[in-house]
PASEBA-1860 file (N, C-alpha, C; in nm, 3 decimals):
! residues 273
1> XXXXXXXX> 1.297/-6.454/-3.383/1.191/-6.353/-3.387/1.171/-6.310/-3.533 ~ 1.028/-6.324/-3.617/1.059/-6.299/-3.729/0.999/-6.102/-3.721 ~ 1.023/-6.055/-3.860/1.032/-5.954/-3.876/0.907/-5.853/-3.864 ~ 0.767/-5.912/-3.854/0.670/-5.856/-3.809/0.671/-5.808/-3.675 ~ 0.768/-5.946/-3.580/0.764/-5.895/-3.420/0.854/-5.809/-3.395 ~ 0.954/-5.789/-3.432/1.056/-5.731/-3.470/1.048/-5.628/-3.422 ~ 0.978/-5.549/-3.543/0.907/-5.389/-3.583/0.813/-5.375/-3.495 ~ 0.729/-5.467/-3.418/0.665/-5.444/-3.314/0.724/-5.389/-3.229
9> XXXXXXXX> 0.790/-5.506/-3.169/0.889/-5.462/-3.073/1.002/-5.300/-3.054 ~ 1.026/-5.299/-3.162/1.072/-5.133/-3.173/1.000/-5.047/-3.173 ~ 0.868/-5.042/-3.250/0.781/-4.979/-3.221/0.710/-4.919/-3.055 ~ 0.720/-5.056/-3.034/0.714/-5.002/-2.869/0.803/-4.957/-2.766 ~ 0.925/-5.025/-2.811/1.054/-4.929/-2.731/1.041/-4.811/-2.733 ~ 1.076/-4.767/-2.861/1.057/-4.636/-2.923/0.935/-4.518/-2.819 ~ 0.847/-4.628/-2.844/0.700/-4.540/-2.729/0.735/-4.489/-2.618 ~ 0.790/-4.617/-2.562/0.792/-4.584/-2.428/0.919/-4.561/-2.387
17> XXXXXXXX> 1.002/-4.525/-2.459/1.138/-4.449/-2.430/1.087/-4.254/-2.461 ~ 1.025/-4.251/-2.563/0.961/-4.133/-2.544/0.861/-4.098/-2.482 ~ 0.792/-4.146/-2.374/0.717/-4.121/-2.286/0.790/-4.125/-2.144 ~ 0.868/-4.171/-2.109/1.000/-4.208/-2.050/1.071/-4.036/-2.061 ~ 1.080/-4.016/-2.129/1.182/-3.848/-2.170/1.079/-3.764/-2.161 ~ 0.982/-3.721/-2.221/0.834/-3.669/-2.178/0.848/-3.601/-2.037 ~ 0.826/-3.713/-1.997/0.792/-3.757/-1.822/0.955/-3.635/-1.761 ~ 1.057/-3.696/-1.794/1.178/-3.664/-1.723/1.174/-3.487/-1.784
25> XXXXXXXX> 1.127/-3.496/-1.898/1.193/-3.353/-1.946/1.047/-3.235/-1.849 ~ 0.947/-3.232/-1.809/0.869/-3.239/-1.767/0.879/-3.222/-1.612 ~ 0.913/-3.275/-1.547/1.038/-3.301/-1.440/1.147/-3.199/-1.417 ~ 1.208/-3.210/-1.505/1.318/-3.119/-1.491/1.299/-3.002/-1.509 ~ 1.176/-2.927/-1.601/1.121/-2.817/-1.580/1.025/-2.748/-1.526 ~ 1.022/-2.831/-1.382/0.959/-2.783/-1.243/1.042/-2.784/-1.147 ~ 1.044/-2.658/-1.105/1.141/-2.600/-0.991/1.169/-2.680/-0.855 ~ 1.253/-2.687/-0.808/1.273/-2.785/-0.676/1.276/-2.668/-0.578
33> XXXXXXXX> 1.281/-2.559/-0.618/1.307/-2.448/-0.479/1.207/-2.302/-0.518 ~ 1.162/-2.259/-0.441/1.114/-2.122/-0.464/1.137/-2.053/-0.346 ~ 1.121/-1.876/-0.372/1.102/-1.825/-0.258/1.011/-1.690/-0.351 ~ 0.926/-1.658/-0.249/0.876/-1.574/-0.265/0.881/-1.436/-0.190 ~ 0.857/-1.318/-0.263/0.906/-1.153/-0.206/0.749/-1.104/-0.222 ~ 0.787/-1.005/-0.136/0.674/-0.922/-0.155/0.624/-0.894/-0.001 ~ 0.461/-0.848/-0.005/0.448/-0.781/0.114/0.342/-0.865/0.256 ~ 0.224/-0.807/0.261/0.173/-0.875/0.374/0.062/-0.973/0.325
41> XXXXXXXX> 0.035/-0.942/0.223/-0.032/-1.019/0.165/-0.008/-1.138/0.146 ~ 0.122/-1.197/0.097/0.202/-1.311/0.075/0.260/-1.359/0.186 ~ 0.253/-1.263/0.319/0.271/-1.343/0.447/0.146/-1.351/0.506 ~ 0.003/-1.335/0.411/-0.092/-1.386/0.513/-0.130/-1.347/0.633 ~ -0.103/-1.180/0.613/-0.133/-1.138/0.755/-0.293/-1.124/0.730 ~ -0.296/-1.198/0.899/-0.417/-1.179/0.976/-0.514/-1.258/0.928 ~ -0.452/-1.338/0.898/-0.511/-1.491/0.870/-0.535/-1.640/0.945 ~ -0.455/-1.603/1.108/-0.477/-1.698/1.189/-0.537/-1.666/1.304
49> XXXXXXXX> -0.578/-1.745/1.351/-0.677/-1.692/1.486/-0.620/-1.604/1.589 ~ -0.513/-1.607/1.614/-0.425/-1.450/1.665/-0.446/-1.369/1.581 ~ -0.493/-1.245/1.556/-0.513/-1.114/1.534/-0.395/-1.056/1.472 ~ -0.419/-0.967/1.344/-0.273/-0.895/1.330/-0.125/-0.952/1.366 ~ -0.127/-1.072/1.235/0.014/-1.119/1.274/0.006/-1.216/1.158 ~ 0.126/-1.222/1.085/0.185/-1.315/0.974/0.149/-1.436/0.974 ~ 0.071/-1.539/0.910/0.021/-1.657/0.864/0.101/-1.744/0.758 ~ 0.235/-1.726/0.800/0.275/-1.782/0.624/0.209/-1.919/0.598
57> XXXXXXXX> 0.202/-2.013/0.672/0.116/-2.136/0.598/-0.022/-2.108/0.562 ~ -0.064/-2.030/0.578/-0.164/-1.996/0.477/-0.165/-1.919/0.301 ~ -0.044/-1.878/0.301/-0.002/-1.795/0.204/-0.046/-1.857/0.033 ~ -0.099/-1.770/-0.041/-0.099/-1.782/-0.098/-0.012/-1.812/-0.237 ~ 0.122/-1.807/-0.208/0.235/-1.831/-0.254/0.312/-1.986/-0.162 ~ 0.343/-1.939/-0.111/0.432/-2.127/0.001/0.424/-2.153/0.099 ~ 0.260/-2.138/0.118/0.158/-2.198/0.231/0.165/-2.349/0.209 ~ 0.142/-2.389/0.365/0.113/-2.548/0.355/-0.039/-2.577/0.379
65> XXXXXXXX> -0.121/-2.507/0.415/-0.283/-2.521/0.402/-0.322/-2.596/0.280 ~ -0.377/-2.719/0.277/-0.409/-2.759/0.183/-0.532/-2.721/0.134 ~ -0.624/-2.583/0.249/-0.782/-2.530/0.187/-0.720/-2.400/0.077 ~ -0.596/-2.386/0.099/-0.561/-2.270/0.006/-0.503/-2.314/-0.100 ~ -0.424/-2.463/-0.105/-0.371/-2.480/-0.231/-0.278/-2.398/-0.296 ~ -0.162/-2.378/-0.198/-0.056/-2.272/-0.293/-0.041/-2.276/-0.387 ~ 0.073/-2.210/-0.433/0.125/-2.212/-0.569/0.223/-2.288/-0.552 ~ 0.283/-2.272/-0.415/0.413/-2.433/-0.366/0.321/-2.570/-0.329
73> XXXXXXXX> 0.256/-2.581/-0.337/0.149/-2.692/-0.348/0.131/-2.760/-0.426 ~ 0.101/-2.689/-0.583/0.035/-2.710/-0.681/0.198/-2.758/-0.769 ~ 0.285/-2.724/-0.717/0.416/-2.740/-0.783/0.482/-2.865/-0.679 ~ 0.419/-2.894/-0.560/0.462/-3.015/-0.520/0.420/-3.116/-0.575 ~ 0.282/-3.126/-0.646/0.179/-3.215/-0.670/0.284/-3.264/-0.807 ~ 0.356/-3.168/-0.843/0.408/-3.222/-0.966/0.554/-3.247/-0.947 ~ 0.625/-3.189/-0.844/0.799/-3.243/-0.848/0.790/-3.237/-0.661 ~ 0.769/-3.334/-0.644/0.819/-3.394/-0.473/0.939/-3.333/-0.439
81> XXXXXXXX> 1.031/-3.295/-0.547/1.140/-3.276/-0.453/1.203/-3.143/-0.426 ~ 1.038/-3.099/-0.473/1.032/-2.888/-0.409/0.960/-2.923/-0.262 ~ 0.984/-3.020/-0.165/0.892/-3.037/-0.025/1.033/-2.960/0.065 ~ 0.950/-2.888/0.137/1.020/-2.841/0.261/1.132/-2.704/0.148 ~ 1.140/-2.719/0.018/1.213/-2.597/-0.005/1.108/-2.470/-0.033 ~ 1.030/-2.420/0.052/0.909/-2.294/-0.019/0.973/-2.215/0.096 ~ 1.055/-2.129/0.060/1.059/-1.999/0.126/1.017/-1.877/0.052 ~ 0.968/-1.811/0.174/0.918/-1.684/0.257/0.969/-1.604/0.262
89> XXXXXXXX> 1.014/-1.467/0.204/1.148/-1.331/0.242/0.987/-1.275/0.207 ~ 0.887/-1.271/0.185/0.791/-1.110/0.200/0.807/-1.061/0.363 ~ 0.787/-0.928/0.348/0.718/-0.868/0.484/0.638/-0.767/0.462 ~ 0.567/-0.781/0.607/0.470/-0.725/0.605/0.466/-0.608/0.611 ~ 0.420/-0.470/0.527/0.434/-0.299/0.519/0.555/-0.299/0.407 ~ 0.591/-0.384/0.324/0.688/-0.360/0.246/0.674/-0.271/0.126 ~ 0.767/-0.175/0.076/0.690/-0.102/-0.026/0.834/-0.184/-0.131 ~ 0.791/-0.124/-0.261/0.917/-0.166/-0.362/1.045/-0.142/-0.328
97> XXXXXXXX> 1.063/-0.075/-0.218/1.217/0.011/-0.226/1.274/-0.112/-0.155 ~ 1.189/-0.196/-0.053/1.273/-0.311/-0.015/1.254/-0.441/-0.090 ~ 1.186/-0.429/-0.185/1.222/-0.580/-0.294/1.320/-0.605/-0.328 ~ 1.475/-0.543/-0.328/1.625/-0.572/-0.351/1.691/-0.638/-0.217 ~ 1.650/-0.568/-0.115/1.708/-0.653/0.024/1.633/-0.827/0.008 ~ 1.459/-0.846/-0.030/1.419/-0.948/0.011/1.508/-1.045/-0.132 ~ 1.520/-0.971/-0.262/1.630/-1.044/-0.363/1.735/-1.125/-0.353 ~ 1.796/-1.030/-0.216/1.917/-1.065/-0.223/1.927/-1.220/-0.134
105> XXXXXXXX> 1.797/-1.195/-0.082/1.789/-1.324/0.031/1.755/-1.429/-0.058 ~ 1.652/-1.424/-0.215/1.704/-1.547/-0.253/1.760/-1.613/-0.318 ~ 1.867/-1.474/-0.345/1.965/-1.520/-0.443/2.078/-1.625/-0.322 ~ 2.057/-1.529/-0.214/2.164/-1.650/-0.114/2.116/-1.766/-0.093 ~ 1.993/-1.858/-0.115/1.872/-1.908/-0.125/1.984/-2.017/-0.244 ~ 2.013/-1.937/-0.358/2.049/-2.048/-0.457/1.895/-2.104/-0.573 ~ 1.780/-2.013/-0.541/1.627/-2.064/-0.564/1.612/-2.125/-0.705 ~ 1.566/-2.205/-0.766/1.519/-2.193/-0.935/1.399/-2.135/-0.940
113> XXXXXXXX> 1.304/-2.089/-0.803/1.201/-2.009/-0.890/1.186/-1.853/-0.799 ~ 1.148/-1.737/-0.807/1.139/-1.661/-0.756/1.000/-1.603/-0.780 ~ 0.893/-1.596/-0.699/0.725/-1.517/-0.723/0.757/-1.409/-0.654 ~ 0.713/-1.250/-0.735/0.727/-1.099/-0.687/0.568/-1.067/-0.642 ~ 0.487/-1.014/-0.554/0.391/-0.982/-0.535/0.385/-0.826/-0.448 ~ 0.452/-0.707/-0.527/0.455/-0.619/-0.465/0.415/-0.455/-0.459 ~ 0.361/-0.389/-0.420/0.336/-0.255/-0.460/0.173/-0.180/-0.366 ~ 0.108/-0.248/-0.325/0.001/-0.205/-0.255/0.060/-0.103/-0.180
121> XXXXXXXX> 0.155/-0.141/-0.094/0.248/-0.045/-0.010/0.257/0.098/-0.065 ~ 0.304/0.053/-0.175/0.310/0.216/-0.238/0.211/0.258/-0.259 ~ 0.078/0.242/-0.277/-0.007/0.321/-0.354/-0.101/0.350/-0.224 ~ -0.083/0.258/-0.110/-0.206/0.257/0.043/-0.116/0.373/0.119 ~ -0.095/0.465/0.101/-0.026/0.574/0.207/-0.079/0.633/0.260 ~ -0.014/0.756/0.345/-0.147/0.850/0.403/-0.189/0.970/0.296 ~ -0.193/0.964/0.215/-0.226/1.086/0.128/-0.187/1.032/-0.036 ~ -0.254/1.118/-0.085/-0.210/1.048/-0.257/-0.086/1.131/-0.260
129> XXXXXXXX> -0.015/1.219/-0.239/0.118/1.282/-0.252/0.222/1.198/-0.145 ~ 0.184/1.117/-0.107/0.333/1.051/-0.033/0.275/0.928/-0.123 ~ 0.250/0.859/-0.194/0.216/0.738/-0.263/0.405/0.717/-0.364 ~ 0.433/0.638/-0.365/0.581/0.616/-0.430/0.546/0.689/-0.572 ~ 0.655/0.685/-0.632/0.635/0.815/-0.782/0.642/0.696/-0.840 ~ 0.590/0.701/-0.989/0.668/0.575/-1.049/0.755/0.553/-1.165 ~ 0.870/0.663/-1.122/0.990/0.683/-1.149/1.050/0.576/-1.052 ~ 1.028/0.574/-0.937/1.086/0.557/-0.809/1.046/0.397/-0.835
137> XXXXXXXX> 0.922/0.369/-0.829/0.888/0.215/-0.822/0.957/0.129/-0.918 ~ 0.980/0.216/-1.038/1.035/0.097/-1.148/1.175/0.113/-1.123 ~ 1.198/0.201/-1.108/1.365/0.216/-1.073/1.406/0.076/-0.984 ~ 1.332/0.085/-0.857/1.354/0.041/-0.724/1.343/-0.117/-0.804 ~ 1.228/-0.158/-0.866/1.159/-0.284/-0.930/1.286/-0.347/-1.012 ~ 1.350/-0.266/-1.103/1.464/-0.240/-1.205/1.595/-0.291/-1.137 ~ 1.629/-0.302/-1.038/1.724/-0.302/-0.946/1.725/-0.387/-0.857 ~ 1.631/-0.461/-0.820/1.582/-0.607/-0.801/1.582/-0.712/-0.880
145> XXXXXXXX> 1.530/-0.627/-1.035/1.550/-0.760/-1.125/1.670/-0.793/-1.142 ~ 1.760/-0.694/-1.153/1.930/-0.718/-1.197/2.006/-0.766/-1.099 ~ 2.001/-0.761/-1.016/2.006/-0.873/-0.861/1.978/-1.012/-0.871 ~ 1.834/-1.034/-0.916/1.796/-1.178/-0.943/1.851/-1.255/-1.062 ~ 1.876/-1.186/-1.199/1.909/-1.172/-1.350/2.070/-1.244/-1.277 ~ 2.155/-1.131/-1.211/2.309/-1.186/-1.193/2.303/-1.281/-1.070 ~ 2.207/-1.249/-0.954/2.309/-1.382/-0.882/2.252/-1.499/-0.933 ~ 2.092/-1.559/-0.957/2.058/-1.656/-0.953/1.941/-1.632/-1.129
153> XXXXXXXX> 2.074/-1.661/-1.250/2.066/-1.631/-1.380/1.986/-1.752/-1.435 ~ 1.959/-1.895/-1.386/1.899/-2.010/-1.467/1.747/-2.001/-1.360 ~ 1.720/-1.876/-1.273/1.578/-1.895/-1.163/1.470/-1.816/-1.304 ~ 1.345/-1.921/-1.280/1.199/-1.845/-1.348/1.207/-1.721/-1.236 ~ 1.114/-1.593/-1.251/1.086/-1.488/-1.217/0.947/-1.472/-1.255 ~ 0.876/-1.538/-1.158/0.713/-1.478/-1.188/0.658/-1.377/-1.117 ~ 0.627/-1.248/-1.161/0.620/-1.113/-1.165/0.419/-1.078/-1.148 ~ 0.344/-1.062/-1.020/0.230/-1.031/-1.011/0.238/-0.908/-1.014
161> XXXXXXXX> 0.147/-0.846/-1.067/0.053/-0.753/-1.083/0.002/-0.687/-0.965 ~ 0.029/-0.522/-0.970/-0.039/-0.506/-0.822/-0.200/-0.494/-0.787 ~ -0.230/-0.572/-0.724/-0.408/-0.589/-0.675/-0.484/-0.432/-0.709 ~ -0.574/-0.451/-0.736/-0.664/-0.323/-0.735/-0.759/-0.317/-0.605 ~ -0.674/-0.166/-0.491/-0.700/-0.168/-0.359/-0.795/-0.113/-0.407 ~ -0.870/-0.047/-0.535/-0.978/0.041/-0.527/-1.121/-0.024/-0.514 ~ -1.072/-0.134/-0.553/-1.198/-0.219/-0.531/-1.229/-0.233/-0.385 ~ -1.170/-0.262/-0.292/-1.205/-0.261/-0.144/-1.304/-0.122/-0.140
169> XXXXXXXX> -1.279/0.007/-0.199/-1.387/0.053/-0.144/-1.472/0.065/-0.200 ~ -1.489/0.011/-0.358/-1.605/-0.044/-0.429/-1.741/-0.103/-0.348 ~ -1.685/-0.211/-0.328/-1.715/-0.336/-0.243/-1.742/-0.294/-0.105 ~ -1.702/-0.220/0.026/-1.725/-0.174/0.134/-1.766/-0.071/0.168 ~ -1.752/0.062/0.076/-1.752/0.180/0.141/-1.928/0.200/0.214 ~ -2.005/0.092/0.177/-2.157/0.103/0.217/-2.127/-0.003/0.369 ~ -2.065/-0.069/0.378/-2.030/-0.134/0.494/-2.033/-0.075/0.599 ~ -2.093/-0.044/0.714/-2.069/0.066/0.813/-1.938/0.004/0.924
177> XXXXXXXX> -1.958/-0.142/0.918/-1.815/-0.163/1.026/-1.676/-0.149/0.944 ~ -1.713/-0.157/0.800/-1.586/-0.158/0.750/-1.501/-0.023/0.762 ~ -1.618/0.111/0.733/-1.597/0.224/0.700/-1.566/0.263/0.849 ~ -1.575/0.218/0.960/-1.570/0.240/1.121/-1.441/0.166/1.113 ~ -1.380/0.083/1.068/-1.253/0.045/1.068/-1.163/0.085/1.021 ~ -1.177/0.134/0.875/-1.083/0.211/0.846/-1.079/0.316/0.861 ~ -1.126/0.424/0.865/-1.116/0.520/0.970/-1.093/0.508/1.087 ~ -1.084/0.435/1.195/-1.016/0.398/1.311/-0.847/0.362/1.321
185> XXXXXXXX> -0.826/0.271/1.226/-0.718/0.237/1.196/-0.633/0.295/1.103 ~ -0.702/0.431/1.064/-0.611/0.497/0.907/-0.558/0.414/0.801 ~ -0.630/0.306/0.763/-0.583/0.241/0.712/-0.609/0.285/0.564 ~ -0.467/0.277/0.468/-0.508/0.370/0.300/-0.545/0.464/0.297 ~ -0.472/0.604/0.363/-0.593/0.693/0.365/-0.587/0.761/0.197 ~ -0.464/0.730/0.106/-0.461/0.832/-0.006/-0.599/0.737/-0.068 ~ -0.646/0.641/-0.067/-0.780/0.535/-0.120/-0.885/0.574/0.011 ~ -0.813/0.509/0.144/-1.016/0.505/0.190/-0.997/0.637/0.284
193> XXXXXXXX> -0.948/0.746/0.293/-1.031/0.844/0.358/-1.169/0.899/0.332 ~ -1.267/0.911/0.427/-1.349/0.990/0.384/-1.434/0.856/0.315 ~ -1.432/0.798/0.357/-1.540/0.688/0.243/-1.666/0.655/0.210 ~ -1.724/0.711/0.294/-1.875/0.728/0.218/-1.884/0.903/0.158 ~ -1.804/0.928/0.098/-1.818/1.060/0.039/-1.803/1.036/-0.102 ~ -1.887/1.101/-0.149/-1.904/1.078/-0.325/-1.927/1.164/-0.314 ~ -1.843/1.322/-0.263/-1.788/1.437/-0.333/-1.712/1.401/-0.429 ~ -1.713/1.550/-0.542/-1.611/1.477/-0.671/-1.445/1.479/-0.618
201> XXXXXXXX> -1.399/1.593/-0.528/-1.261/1.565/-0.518/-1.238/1.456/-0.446 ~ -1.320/1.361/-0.353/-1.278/1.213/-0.295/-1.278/1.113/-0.426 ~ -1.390/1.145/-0.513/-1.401/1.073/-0.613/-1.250/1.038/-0.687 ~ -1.202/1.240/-0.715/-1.080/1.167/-0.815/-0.984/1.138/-0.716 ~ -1.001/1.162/-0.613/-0.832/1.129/-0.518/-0.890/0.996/-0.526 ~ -0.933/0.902/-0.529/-0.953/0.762/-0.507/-0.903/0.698/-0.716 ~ -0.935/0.802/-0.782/-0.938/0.737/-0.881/-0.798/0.749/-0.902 ~ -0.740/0.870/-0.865/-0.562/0.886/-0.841/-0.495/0.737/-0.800
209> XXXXXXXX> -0.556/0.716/-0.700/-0.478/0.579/-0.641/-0.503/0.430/-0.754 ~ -0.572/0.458/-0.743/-0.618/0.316/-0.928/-0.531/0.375/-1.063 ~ -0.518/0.515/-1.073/-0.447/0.499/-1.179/-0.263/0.465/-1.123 ~ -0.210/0.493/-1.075/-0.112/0.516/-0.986/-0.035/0.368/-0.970 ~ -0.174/0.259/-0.984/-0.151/0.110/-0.928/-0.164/0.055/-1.061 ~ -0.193/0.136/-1.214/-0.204/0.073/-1.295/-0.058/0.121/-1.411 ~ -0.012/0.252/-1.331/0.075/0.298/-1.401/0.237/0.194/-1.349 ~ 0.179/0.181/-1.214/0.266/0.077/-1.160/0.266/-0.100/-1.242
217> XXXXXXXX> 0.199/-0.102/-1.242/0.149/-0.222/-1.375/0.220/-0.233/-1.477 ~ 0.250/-0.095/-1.549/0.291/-0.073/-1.674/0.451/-0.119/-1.625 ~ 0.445/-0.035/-1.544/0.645/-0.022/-1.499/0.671/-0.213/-1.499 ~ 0.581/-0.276/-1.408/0.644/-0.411/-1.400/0.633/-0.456/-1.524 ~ 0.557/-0.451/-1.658/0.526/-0.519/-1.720/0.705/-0.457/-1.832 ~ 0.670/-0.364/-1.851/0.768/-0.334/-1.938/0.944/-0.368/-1.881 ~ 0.983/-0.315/-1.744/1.093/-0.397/-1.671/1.101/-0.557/-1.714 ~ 0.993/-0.604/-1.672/1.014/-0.778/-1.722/1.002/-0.833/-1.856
225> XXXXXXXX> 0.988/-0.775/-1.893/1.032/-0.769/-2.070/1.159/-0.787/-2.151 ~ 1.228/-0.712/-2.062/1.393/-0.709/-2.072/1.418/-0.841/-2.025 ~ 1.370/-0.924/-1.972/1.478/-1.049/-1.908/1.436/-1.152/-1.958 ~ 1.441/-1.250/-2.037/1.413/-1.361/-2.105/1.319/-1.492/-2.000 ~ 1.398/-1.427/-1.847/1.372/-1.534/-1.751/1.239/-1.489/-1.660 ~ 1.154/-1.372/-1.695/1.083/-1.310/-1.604/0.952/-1.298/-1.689 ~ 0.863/-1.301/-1.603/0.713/-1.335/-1.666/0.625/-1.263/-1.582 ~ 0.548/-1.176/-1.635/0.455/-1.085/-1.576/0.305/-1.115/-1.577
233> XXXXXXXX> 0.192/-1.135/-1.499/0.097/-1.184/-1.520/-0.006/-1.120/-1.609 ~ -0.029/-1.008/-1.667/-0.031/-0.929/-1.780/-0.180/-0.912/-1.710 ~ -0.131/-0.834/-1.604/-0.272/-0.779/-1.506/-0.345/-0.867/-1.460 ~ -0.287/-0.982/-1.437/-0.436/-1.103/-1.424/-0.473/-1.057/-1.289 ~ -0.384/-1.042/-1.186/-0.388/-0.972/-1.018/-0.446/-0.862/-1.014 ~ -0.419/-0.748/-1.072/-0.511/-0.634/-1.096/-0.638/-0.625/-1.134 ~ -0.697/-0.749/-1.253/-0.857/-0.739/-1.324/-0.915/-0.846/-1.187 ~ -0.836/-0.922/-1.147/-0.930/-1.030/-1.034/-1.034/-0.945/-0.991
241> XXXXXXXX> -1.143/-1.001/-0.945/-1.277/-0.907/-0.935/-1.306/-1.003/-0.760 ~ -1.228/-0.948/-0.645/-1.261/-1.029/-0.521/-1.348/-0.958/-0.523 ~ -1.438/-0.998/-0.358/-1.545/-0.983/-0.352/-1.493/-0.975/-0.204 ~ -1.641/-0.978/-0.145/-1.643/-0.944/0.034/-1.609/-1.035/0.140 ~ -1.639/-1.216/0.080/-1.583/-1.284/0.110/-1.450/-1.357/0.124 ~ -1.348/-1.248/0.056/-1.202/-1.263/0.016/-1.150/-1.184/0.095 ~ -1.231/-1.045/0.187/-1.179/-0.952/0.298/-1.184/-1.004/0.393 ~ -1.067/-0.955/0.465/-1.077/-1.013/0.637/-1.170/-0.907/0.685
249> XXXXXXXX> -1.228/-0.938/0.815/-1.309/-0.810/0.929/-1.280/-0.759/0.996 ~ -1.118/-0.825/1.030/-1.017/-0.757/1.107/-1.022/-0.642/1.061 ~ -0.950/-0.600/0.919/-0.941/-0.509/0.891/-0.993/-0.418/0.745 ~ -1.038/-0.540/0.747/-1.132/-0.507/0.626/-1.039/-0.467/0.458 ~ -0.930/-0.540/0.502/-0.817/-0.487/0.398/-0.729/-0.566/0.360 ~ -0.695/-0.688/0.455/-0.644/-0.808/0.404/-0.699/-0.940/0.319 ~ -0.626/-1.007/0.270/-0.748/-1.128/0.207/-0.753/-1.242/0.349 ~ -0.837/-1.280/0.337/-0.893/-1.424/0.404/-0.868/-1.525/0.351
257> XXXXXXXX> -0.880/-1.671/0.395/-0.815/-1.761/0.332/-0.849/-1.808/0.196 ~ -1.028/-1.727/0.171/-1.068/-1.747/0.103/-0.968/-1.696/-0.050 ~ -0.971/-1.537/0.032/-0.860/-1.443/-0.075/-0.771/-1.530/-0.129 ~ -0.664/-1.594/-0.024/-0.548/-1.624/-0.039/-0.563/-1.769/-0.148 ~ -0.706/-1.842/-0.119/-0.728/-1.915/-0.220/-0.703/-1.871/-0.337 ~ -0.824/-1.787/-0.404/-0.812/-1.688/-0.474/-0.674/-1.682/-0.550 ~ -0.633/-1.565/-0.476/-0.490/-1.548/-0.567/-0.410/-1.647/-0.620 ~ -0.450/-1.761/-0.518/-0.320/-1.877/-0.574/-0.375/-1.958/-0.710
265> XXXXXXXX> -0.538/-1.925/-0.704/-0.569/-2.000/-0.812/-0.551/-1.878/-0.934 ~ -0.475/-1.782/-0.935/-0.479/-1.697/-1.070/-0.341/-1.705/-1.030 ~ -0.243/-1.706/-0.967/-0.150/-1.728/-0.979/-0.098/-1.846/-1.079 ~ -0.134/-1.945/-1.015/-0.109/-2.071/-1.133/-0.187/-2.032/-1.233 ~ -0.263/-1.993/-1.286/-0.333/-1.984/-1.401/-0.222/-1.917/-1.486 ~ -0.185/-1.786/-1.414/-0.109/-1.705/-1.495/0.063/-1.780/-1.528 ~ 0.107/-1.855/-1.441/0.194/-1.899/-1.412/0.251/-2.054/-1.432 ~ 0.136/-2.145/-1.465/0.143/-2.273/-1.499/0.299/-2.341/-1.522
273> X> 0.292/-2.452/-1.429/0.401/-2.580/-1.495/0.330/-2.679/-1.537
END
């Protein structure tokens, strides 16, 4: 072989030994396991043709619906050998104070990735004075992370943003079945009591609950700061601008699959492998 082919020849080893490592390193920094926490949203309630009741394959987190395209989806497409590991610890009515119990489930889990999607709970109460303090939320938030931080120390921690419920009555309060629903169902009353009232004290008790969900914002953002391994979506969940087609009619308060699309596509955005 004389010395022109030579240098060819290495030349191309060389290539494709580093495209070869590329590929593997690439690989190895996509998770084979996740589980996701949080509340009803992430279990997809009221998303299947039974009424009022948990959908996790629709979820916008480790749904198998391929019209929603999870975020365990979009991470299968790239490491096969996260199939069949996407667990589920959200429930449904969860406020922050139980994000350490659903922790602990995946730290027993063993997970490399963990998605948080939590806090609506706190801020949808019956009154803006029972809404969680947010002393209380970051504390509670604070105490979850150090749970995840010690048992399962080499897991990503991707940290959403809590949704802006104020927009639902942006978007509905002219709705007459919506406004007949939630008032039927008390559903949010410190946000939707009273909802076609544009008196000023409904005004600021509604604007109470938006600031409340943004002060909550702050708490996650600054908590996940501290951990090298935790990543906050830096409000991308909060500015999302759904619309009417992202509400269910059930209740005029959950997302639809459309929603659940939705989120998963700002999820990965915010969140990318």
């Amino acid at each position: 072989m004389n010395i022109r082919l030579r240098s060819l020849v290495a030349v191309l080893t060389t290539a494709l030994a580093l495209v070869s490592l590329g590929s593997a390193s690439a690989q190895a920094t996509t998770p084979s396991s996740m589980d996701a926490l949080g509340d009803s949203i992430t279990r997809a309630y009221n998303t299947c043709s039974f009424p009022f009741t948990d959908c996790p394959e629709n979820s916008w987190a480790t749904g198998t619906n391929t019209t929603v395209n999870s975020y365990y989806l979009r991470l299968l497409a790239k490491n096969p050998s996260i199939k069949g590991n996407n667990f589920n610890d959200a429930k449904s009515g969860a406020k922050m104070s139980e994000l350490n119990g659903q922790a602990e489930k995946a730290v027993s889990r063993k997970v490399e990735l963990v998605g948080s999607l939590m806090g609506a709970n706190d801020a949808c109460t019956s009154s803006v004075s029972t809404m969680t303090t947010v002393a209380n939320y970051q504390s509670q938030f604070e105490q979850a992370m150090k749970t995840l931080t010690t048992g399962v120390p080499s897991a990503q921690i991707n940290v959403g943003s809590v949704p802006n419920v104020y927009r639902l009555w942006e978007i509905l309060h002219t709705n007459s079945s919506a406004v007949s629903t939630w008032n039927s169902l008390k559903i949010c009353q410190s946000l939707l009591a009273n909802p076609t009232s544009l008196a000023k004290a409904d005004e600021e008790r509604r604007l109470q609950v938006k600031t409340r969900e943004e002060e909550y914002d702050s708490a996650l953002s600054s908590v996940c700061a501290k951990y090298t391994k935790c990543k906050f979506d830096n409000n991308a969940g909060f500015k999302t601008a759904f619309n009417t087609n992202d509400v269910g009619t059930r209740d005029y308060f959950h997302p639809t699959i459309e929603g659940q699309t939705l989120i998963a596509k700002v999820a990965w955005e915010a969140f990318p492998f």
